[in-house]
C-alpha positions, 0 to 999 in steps of 0.5 A: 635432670634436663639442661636447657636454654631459653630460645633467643627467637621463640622463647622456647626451651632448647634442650642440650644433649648433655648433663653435668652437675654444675656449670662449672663441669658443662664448660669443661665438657663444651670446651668453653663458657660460650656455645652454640644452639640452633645458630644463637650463642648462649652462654653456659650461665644461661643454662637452666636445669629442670627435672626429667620425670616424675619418677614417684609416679613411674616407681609406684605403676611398675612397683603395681605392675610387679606386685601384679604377681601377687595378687590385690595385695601385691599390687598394694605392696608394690605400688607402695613400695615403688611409690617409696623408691620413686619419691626418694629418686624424686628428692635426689633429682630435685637436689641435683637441679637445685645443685645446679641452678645454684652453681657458677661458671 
């Protein structure tokens, strides 16, 4: 999961350095509710969370990479199983920032 805030100056994102599980545990890492990010201040309920990555994809290349070893039907096998994996980490994820997006300060 990536935190972010919408840039005041170019309505770009602005990806923060630290992760929490709602707003509530970003204020009390920050210190506060309100913080400071290429010279703008924001606010922690300005902060948005998104996915990191597409961990099905990466799941099913390394589960295929890794089934290599077995040859045309290990790579089926552990592409399918990576796939698997990568799809569960995915919805965990998917969880996390719905978690978070939810949360109030």
């Amino acid at each position: 999961m990536k935190l972010y805030v919408i840039d005041k100056k170019n309505s770009g994102k602005v990806f923060l350095r630290t992760v929490a599980p709602n707003r509530h545990a970003l204020a009390q890492k920050l210190g506060a509710k309100v913080f400071k990010a290429n010279g703008m201040t924001y606010y922690v309920s300005d902060v948005v969370a998104e996915k990191g990555s597409d961990n099905t994809a990466i799941g099913m290349l390394v589960g295929g990479v890794i089934g290599a070893l077995g040859g045309g039907p290990g790579v089926a096998a552990g592409g399918f199983i990576g796939a698997l994996l990568g799809k569960e980490q995915d919805k965990k994820e998917e969880a996390e920032v719905a978690e978070f997006n939810r949360s109030i300060v």
